[in-house]
C-alpha positions in Angstrom: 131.7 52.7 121.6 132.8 51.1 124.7 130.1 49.9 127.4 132.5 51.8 130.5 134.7 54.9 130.4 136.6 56.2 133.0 134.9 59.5 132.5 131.6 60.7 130.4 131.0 64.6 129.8 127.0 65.5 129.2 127.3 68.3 127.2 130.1 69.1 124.1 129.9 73.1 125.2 133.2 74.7 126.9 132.6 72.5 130.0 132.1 69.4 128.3 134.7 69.4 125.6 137.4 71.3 127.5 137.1 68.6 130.3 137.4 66.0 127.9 140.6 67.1 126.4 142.4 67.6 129.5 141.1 64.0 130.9 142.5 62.1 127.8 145.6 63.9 128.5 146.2 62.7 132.0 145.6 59.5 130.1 142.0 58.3 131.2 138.9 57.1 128.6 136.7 59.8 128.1 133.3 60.1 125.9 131.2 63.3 124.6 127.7 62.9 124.6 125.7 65.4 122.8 122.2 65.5 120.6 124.0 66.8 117.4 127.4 67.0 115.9 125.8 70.4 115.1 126.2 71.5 118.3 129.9 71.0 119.1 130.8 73.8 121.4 127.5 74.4 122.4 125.5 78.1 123.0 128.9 79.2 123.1 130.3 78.5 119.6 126.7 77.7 117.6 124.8 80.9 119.4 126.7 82.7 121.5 130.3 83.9 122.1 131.4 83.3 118.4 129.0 83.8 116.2 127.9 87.2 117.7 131.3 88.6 118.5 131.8 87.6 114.5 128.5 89.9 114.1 129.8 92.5 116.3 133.3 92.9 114.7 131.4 93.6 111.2 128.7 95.8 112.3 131.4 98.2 114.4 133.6 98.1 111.1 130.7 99.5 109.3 129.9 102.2 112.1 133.3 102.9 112.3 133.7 103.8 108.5 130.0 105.8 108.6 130.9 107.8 111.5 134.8 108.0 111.1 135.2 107.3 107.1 135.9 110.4 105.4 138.6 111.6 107.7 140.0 108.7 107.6 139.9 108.7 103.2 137.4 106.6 102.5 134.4 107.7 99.8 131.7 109.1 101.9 128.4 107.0 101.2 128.7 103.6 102.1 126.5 101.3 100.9 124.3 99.4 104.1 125.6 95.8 104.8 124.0 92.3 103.7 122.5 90.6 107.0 122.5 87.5 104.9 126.3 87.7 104.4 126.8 88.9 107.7 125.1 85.7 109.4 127.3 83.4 106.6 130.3 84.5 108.0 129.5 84.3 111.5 128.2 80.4 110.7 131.4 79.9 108.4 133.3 80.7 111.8 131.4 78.9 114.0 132.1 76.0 111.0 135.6 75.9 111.3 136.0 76.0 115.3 133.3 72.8 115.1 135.8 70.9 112.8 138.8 71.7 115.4 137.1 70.2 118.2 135.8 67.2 116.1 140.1 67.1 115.0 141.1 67.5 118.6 138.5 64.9 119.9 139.7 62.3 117.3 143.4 63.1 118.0 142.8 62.7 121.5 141.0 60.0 121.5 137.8 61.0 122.3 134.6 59.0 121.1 131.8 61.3 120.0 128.5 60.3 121.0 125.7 62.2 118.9 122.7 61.2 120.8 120.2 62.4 123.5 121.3 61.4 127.5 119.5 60.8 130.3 121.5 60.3 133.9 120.6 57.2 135.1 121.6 55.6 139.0 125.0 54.5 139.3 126.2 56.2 136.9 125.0 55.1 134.3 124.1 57.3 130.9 121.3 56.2 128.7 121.7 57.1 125.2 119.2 57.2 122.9 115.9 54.6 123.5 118.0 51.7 124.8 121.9 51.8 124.9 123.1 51.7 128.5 126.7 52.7 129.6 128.7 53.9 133.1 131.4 55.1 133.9 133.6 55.9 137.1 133.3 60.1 136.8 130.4 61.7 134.6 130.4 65.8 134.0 127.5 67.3 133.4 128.1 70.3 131.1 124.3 70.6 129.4 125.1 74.6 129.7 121.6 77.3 129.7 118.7 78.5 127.5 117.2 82.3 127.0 114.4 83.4 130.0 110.8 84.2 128.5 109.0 86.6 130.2 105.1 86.0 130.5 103.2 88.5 128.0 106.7 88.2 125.3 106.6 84.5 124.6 109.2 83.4 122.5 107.8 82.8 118.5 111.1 82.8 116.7 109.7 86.2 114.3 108.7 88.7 116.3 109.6 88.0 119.9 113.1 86.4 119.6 116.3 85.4 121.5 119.5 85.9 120.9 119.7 82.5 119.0 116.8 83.6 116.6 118.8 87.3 116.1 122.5 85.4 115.3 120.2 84.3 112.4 118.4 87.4 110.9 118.3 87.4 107.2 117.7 91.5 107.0 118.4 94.4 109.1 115.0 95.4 110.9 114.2 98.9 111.0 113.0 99.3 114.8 113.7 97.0 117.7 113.0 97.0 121.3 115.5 95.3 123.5 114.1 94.3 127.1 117.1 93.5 129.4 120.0 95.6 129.6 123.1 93.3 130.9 125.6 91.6 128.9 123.6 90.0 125.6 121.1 93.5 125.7 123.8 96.0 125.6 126.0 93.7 123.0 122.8 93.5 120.5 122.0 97.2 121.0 125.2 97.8 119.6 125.2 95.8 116.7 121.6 96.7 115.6 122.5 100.4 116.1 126.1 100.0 114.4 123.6 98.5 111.7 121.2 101.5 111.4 118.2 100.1 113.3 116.2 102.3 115.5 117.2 100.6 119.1 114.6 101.1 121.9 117.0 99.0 125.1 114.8 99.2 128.7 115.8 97.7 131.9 114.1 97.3 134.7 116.8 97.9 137.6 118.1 101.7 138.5 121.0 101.3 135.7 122.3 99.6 132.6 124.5 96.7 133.2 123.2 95.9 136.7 126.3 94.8 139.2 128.4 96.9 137.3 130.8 99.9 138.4 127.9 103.0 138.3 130.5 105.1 136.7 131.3 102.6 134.0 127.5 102.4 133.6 126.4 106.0 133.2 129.2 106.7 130.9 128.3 104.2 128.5 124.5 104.7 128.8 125.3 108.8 127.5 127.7 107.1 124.4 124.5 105.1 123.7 121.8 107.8 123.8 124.3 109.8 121.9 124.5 107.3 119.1 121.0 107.6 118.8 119.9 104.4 121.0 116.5 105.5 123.0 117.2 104.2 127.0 114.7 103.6 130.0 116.1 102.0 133.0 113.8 101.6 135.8 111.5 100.3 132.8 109.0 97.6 132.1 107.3 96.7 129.3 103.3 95.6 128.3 102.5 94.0 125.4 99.6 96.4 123.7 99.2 94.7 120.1 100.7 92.3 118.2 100.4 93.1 114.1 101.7 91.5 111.2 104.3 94.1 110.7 104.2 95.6 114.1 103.9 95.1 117.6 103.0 98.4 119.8 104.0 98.2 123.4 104.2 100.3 126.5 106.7 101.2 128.4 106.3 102.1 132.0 108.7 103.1 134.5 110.2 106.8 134.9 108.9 107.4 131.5 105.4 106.2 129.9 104.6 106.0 126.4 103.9 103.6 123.8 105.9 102.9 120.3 106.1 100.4 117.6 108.6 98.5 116.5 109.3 95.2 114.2 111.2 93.0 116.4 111.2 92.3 120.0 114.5 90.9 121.5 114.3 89.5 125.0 117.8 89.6 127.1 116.4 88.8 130.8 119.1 86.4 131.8 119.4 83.0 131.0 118.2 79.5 133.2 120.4 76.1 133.4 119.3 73.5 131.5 118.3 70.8 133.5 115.2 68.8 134.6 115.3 69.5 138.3 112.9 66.8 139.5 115.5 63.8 137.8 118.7 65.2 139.7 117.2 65.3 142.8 115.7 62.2 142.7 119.3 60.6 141.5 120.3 62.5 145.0 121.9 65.4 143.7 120.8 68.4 145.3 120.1 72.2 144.0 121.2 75.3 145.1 118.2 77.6 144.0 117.9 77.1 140.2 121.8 75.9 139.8 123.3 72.6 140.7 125.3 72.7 144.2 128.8 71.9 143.9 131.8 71.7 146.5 135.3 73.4 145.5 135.8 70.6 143.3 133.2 70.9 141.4 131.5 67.8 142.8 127.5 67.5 142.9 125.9 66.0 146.5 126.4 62.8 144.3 129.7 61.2 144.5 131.6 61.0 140.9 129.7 63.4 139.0 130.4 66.8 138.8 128.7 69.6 136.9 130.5 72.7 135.0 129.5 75.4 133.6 125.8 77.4 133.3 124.5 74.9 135.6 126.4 75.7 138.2 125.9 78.9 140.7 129.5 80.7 138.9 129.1 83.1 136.5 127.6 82.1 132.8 131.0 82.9 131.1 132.7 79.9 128.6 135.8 81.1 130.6 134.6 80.4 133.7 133.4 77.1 132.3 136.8 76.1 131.0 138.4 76.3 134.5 135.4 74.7 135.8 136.1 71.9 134.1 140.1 72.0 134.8 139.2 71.9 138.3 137.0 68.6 137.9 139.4 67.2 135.5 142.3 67.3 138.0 139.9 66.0 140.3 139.1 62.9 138.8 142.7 62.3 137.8 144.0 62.9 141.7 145.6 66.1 141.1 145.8 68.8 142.7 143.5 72.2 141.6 143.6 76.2 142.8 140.2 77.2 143.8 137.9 78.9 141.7 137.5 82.5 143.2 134.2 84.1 141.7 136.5 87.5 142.0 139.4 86.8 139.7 136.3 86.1 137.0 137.1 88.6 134.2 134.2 90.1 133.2 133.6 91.4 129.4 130.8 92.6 127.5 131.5 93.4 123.8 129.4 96.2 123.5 131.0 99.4 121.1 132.6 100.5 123.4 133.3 97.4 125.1 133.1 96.8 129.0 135.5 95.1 130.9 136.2 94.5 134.9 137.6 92.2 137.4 137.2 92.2 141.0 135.6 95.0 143.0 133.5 98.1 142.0 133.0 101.1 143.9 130.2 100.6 145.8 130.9 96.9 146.6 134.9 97.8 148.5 133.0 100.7 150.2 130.1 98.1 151.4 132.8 95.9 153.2 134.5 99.0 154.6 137.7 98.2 152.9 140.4 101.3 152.9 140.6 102.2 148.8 141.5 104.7 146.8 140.7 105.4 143.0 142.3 106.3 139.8 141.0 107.3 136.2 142.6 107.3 132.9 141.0 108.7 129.8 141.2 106.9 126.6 141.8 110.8 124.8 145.0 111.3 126.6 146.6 107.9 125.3 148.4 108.2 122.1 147.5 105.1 119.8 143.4 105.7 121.1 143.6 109.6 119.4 145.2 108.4 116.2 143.7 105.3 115.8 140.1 107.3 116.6 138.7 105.9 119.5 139.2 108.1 122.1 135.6 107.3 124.0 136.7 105.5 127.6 138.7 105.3 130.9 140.3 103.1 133.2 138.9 103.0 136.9 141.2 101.3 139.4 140.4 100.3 142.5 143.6 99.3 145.0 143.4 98.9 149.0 146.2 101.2 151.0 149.2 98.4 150.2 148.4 98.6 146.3 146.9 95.7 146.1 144.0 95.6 143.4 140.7 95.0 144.6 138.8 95.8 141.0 139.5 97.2 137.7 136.9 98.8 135.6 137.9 99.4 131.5 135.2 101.0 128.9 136.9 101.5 126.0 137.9 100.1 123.1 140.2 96.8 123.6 139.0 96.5 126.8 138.7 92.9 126.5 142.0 92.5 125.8 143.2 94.9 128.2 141.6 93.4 131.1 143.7 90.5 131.6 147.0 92.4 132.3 144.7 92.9 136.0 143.4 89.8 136.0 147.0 87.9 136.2 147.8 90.6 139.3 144.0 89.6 141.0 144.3 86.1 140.5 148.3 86.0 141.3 147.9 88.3 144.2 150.4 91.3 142.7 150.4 94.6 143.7 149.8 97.0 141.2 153.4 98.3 141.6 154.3 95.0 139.4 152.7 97.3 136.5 154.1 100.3 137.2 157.8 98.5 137.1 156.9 96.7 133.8 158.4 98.4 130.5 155.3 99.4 127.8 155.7 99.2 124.1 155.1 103.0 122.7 152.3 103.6 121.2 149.5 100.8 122.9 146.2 101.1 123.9 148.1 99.4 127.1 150.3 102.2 128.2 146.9 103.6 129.7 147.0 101.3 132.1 150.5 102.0 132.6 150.3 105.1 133.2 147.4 104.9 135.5 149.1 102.1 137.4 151.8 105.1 138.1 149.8 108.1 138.7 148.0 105.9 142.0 151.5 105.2 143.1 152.1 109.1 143.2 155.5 108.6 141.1 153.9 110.3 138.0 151.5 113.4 137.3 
């Protein structure tokens, strides 16, 4: 360990370890300070994006073959999952991604500090009780942690996070999920896939708040069909806490009280900093997040911050070009802007959500001139033999074709959301699409073929 790099990253998640590679390859010094070589990656790849979408991809396997199975061939009782082996496999995943980065930071040169860090002036980075060192750039990459609410405390049995439900040895029989956004809707599906009873509430006029209505209401009737009990407008009070049980009531639109085993809290998540110390080291806040400039630079010159901490949205993707930006920064290179609207947007939900740019309401707000077209999943090829036929395309183009939003719920949408991200973030009109030559049979021809009905060149 050297006593002065030309860069240190705070943090080893997305931010911090993405950063890092790109700085030792525009050839500067570069150090990783994190508590734990156990937490490589960070809430990303120990609690969030991995190890869940490695739960998710099991428990829609199993739903698929309960619902779907014996049309498909397969013997018609199905034995229920292991949690236990579920959880190994998500860790097992989450192992081998942590031994890449430790490969890559080795190969790169990279020194891996595993302590605690606290920013000093100047600079300057203690580790541990004593061990002082600076450099010329710090990143601070020390990414977020789950909201509690004030009667559901977090106690790691009963009234749990997401990092507490990544690590369930058994399936629970009843849960109630308070939050519908992203991480609610993602754990509804898995419990349900599972065979719990789900009870998901959310307190705003719709699931997925922010998202297109449309998309919203469509997937809140595949939930309720699937058996998953829904109350937006919907808060909850904690009534008793029992050994087995805890009774709450629900009140919004609906009021009643149930029972369930396990209470799963997914009301957003909070950066993890100490507020008071930045300020104090001159670094100034904007609300809860760290205020940067387009380079990513805090009020403080030569330290940035990436990532959850910042005002962008919580994504790891959004944290890796965070931390490109900074990086190219620091090296004197130049950087394209980060535009919150060319953000992808996907929640892995069964069906899965995916959108980029504009909704409905949001282009009709700022009195743009648009014009809409859908796509249903059933009228694609590969989604009717391959059985998943649940899902449309919403696009959302201004009167020159350009896109202002695209809206997927389906299956794949992940995947097929980035064919409109490279024409948001590369400024193409949609005719690009409607030009380009699709394989026969893809989930992808549907946006094909919705890219040429809005053109009028196709019924």
């Amino acid at each position: 360990m050297k006593e002065r790099y030309d860069c240190l990253c705070i943090g080893s998640g997305p931010g911090g370890y993405s950063a890092a590679l790109r700085l030792s390859c525009l050839g500067k010094s570069v150090a990783v300070i994190d508590y734990s070589k156990d937490n490589i990656g960070g809430v990303c790849l120990n609690e969030g994006c991995i190890p869940v979408k490695a739960i998710i991809k099991i428990s829609k396997m199993y739903s698929e073959l309960k619902r779907k199975g014996t049309s498909y061939g397969f013997a018609k009782d199905i034995d229920r999952p292991d949690m236990k082996r579920i959880v190994a496999y998500s860790k097992d995943a989450s192992r081998i991604l942590r031994e890449g980065l430790l490969y890559l930071f080795k190969k790169n040169n990279i020194v891996f500090i595993e302590q605690e860090a606290e920013l000093l002036e100047d600079k300057k980075i203690r580790i541990g009780k004593s061990k002082v060192i600076g450099a010329d750039n710090i990143i601070i990459a020390t990414g977020s942690k789950p909201n509690e609410l004030p009667q559901f405390k977090f106690d790691g049995e009963r009234i749990i996070s997401s990092k507490e439900a990544i690590n369930l040895d058994y399936i629970p029989d009843s849960i109630l999920i308070i939050g519908a956004g992203a991480i609610g809707l993602e754990f509804a599906s898995i419990f349900c896939d599972l065979g719990t009873k789900v009870t998901l509430i959310e307190m705003q006029d719709q699931i997925l708040p922010g998202e297109d209505k449309e998309i919203a209401l469509r997937l809140e009737s595949i939930f309720k069909k699937r058996g998953i009990e829904l109350h937006t407008h919907c808060e909850a009070e904690l009534v008793e806490k029992g050994k087995d049980k805890i009774r709450v009531s629900l009140k919004g639109r609906d009021r009643k009280e149930i029972e369930v085993s396990l209470i799963l809290l997914a009301v957003g998540r909070s950066p993890n900093i100490d507020k008071d110390s930045f300020t104090d080291l001159g670094i100034e806040m904007d609300n809860n997040f760290v205020k940067v400039d387009e380079y990513m630079m805090t009020t403080s010159s030569g330290i940035y911050a990436v990532g959850d901490i910042t005002a962008y949205p919580m994504f790891a993707h959004s944290a890796y070009r965070e931390a490109e930006i900074a990086s190219l920064h620091i090296a004197g290179k130049k950087s394209n802007r980060l535009n919150k609207e060319d953000i992808p947007k996907v929640i892995y939900s069964n069906p899965e959500v995916a959108s980029i740019g504009l909704n409905e309401d949001e282009a009709r707000m700022r009195r743009i001139g648009y014009r809409v077209l859908k796509k249903y999943y059933r009228a694609n090829p590969y989604a009717v033999l391959s059985g998943h036929q649940e899902g449309f395309i919403k696009i959302i183009v201004d009167d020159n074709h350009n896109l202002l939003g695209a809206h997927i719920l389906g299956y794949e949408a992940s995947e097929l959301i980035h064919q409109f991200a490279i024409c948001k973030s590369n400024n193409l009109s949609i005719d690009k699409i409607d030009k380009t030559i699709y394989a026969h049979p893809t989930f992808s021809e549907i946006i094909k073929e919705a890219s040429s009905s809005l053109l009028g060149e196709r019924p």
